[in-house]
C-alpha positions in Angstrom: 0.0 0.0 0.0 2.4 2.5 0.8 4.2 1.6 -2.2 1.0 2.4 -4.4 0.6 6.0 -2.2 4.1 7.1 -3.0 3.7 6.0 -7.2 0.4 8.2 -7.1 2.4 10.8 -5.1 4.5 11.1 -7.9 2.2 11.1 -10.5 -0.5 13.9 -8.9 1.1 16.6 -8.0 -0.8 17.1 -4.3 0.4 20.8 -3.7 -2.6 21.5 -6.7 -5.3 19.1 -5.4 -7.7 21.5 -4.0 -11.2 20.3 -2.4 -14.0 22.0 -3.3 -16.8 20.5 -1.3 -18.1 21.9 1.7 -18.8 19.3 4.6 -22.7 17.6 5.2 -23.9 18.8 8.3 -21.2 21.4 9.4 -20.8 23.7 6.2 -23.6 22.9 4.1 -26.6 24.6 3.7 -30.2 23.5 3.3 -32.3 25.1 0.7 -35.4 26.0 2.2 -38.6 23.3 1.5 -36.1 21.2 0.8 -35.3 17.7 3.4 -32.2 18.8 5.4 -29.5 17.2 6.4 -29.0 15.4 9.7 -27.1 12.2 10.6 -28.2 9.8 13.7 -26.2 6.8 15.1 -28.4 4.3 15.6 -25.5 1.7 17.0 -22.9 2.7 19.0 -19.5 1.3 20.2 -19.9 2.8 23.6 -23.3 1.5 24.1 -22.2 -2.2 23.7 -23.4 -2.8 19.9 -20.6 -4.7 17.7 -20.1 -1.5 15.4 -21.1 2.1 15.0 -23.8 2.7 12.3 -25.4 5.5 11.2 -28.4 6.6 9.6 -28.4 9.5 6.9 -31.3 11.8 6.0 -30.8 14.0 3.4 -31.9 15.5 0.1 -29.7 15.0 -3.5 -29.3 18.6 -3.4 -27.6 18.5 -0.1 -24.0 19.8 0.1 -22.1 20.2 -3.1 -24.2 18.9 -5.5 -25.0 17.8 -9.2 -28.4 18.9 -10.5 -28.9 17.2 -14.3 -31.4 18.2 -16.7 -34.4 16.0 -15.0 -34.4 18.1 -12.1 -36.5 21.2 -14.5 -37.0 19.4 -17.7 -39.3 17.1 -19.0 -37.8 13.9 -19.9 -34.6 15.3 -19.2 -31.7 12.8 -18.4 -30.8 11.7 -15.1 -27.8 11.0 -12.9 -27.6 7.3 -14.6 -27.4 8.5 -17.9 -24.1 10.0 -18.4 -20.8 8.2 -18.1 -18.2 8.9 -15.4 -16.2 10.7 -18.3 -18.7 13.1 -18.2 -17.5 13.8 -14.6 -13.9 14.8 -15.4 -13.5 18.2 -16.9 -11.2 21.0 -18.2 -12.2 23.5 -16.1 -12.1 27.5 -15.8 -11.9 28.9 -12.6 -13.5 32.5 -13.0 -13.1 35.6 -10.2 -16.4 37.1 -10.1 -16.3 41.2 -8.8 -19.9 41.6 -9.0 -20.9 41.2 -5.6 -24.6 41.0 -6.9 -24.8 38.4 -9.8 -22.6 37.0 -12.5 -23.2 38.8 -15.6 -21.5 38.2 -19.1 -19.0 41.0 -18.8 -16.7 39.6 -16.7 -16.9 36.2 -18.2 -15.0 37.1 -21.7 -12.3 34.7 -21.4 -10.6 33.4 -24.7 -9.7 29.7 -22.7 -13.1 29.4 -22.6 -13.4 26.3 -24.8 -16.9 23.9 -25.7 -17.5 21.1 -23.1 -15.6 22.9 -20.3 -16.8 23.3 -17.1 -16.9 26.9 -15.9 -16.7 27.7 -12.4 -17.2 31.0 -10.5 -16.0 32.6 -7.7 -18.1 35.2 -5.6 -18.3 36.6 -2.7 -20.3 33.4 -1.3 -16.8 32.1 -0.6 -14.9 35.2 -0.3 -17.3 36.2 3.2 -18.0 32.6 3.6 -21.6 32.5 3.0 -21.2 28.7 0.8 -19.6 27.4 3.9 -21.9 29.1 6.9 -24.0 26.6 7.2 -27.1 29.3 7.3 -29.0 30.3 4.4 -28.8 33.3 3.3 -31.7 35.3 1.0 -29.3 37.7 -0.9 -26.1 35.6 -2.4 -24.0 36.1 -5.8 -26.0 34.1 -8.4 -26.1 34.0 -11.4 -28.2 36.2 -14.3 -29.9 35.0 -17.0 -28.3 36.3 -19.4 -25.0 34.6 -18.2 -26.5 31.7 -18.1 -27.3 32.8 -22.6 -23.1 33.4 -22.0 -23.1 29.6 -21.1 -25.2 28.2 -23.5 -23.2 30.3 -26.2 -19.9 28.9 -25.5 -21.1 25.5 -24.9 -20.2 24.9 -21.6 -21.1 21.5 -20.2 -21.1 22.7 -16.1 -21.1 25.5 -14.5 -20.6 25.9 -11.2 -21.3 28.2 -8.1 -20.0 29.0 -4.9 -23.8 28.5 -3.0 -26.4 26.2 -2.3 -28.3 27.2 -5.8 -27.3 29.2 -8.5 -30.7 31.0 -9.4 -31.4 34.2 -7.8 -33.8 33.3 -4.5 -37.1 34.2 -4.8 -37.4 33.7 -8.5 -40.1 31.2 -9.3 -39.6 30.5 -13.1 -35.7 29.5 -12.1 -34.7 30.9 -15.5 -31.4 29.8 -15.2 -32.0 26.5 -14.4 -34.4 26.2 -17.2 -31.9 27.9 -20.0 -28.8 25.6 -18.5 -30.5 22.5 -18.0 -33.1 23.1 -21.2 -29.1 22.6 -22.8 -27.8 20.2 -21.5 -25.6 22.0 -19.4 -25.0 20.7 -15.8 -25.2 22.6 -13.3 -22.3 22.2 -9.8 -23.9 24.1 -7.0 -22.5 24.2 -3.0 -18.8 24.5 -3.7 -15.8 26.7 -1.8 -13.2 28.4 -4.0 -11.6 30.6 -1.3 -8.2 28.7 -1.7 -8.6 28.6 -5.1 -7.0 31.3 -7.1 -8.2 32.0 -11.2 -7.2 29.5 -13.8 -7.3 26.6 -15.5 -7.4 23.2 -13.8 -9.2 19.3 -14.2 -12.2 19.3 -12.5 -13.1 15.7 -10.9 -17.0 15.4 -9.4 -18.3 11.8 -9.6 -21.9 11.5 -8.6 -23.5 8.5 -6.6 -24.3 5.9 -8.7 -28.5 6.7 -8.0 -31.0 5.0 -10.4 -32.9 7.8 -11.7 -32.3 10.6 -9.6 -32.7 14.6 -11.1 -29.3 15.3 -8.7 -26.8 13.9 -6.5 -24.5 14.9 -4.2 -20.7 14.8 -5.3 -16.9 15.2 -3.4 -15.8 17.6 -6.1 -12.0 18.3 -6.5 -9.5 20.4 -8.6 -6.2 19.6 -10.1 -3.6 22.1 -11.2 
């Protein structure tokens, strides 16, 4: 084993791994209607049962998350009907200034290439808002017509730094519908703070759930 550790040392270099994911139950962040989070023990060392084992209740929008195509369109595909290749992108790591909503004028980018996955950066992990564990009503999301931006260059994710990328309050989730409507997936509940602009692999395998319109992932980026 520690033989296999130091060969995938070598070939990964570890100083540019960077974990994206927020953690279930301390960090993440419940949308609201939605089944939150919690974890019981139903067996216990302590209490004289043979193992620990838990129980988890949760939605496939909790934490950092996939949502695919079912989740707003009819006969849209679901988690089981993409490959794990589809799961393994060139990805764009944008800095977002805006401290409102992503909009199309800071997302001119020339390495902005079709079937990469585009991920921005807000304030939501700047302040720590993806990460507080507390919902918040008025987070960086992302306009329409930067979802039109998305569509335009083909991107196959994007991705934001909060619980849902569509501005709260809006009923006809626009974005959703323009992104998804296209085939575009959609990476919601991750934390760029350590993560500065660029260019990197983006790895963010869903569970394996027959299907299912989302499902949580443990997203990472290599430099």
């Amino acid at each position: 084993m520690r033989g296999l550790r130091e060969t995938m040392t070598k070939t990964v270099d570890i100083r540019r791994a960077y974990d994206i994911s927020v953690a279930l139950g301390e960090e993440s962040i419940d949308y609201p209607g939605d089944t939150p989070y919690s974890r019981e023990l139903i067996r216990t060392l302590k209490d004289g049962d043979n193992c620990n084992l838990s129980r988890l209740t949760m939605s496939p929008h909790s934490g950092t998350h996939i949502d695919f195509p079912a989740h707003f369109i009819s006969g849209g595909k679901t988690v089981d009907q993409y490959s794990v290749a589809d799961f393994i992108l060139s990805a764009n790591v944008v800095e977002i200034k805006d401290k409102e909503a992503i909009r199309p004028h800071e997302l001119e980018n020339p390495l902005i290439e079709p079937g990469d996955a585009l991920l921005f950066k807000t304030e939501n992990s700047r302040q720590g808002w993806c990460r507080s564990g507390v919902f918040l009503e008025n987070f960086v999301h992302m306009a329409p017509e930067a979802a039109d931006f998305c569509i335009e260059k083909r991107v196959a994710l994007a991705g934001i730094d909060y619980i849902t990328i569509e501005q709260y309050g809006d009923n006809g989730f626009p974005v959703h519908h323009k992104l998804l409507g296209n085939n575009s997936l959609i990476l919601e509940g991750i934390d760029l703070l350590e993560v500065p602009p660029g260019r990197y692999t983006l790895i963010c395998l869903p569970l394996k759930i027959k299907a299912c319109e989302a499902s949580p992932v443990r997203a990472i980026l290599l430099g």
